[in-house]
Steps between C-alpha positions, in 0.01 A plus 500: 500500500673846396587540173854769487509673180884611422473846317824592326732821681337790288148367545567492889624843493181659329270299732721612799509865404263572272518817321459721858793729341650570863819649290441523152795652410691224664258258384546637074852553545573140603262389193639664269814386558446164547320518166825653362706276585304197448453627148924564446524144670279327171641756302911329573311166480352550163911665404592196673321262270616631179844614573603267803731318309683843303755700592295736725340253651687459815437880544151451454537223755623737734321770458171243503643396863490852658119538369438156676625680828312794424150324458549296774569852735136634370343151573650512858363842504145437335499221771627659845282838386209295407449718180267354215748433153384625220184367344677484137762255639502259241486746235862643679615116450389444141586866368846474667604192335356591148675821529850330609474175242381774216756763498776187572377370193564817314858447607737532805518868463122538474511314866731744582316803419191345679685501789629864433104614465331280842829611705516874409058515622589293764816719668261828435198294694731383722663877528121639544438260756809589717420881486172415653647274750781718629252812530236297741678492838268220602652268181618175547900529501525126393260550223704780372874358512336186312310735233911699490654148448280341268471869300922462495476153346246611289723758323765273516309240254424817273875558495567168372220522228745814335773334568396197296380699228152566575502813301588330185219290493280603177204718579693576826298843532163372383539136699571708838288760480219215442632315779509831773168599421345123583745498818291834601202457417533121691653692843200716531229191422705301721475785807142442460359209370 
């Protein structure tokens, strides 16, 4: 008698590939974004636990809904390229929700200036990306309108972190600048590790 062992996605896709690195850039860009944007999707959930029931929390809601999409894109990607995640997954889970339930417990506008901090790394990642992408003839042209559309949306849910007052949040300057520098210093672990 056989006994079938059932290995969850991930762990099939480092058995599969392995770390062979047949295109590493492909291979850290799609990590790092899928550790992005699994980290802004627990970062709306945490928002979503403290402020789900306030005035910005359909907004939240919504902008919580296009991160869903946009993890879901990377997962599809990590999947079909058979690219390892990142190693510090669950530390992108936990982090992102502490960050999202701790600055929405400072206040809506805290929230909102969180949002204002991840979104303005994530458009210049996103822009950084893109300049790569459109100066490799050989780039994927799929890959690229996805990283354009999710990089629109992105700046689209920093819009709506001014516009509901992210900037009058109290430590706005200190809170953000905090907030950037961990984003940073998370993309480049997260291209690696």
């Amino acid at each position: 008698m056989k006994m079938v062992v059932q290995k969850n996605t991930f762990s099939r896709i480092i058995f599969q590939r392995g770390l062979h690195g047949a295109n590493k850039k492909l291979d850290s860009l799609i990590r790092v974004n899928h550790a992005g944007e699994l980290g802004a999707d627990r970062i709306y959930a945490g928002q979503m636990a403290v402020l789900g029931n306030s005035s910005v929390g359909p907004k939240i809601k919504e902008m919580w809904e296009q991160e869903k999409v946009h993890r879901h894109k990377f997962e599809q990607l990590i999947i079909q390229n058979r690219v390892r995640p990142s190693l510090l997954f669950p530390l992108w889970h936990c982090a992102g929700y502490v960050l999202g339930a701790g600055t929405a417990l400072m206040g809506p506008k805290a929230a909102m200036a969180c949002t204002v901090a991840v979104e303005t790394v994530i458009v210049e990642h996103y822009n950084d990306q893109l300049r790569d992408l459109m100066n490799d003839p050989d780039s994927d042209k799929e890959l690229l309108e996805t990283i354009k559309k999710f990089r629109d949306e992105e700046q689209e849910h920093h819009d709506c972190g001014i516009d509901h007052g992210a900037e009058q949040a109290p430590f706005y300057d200190a809170l953000t600048k905090v907030i950037k520098t961990g984003c940073k210093v998370a993309i480049e672990v997260a291209k690696r590790v």
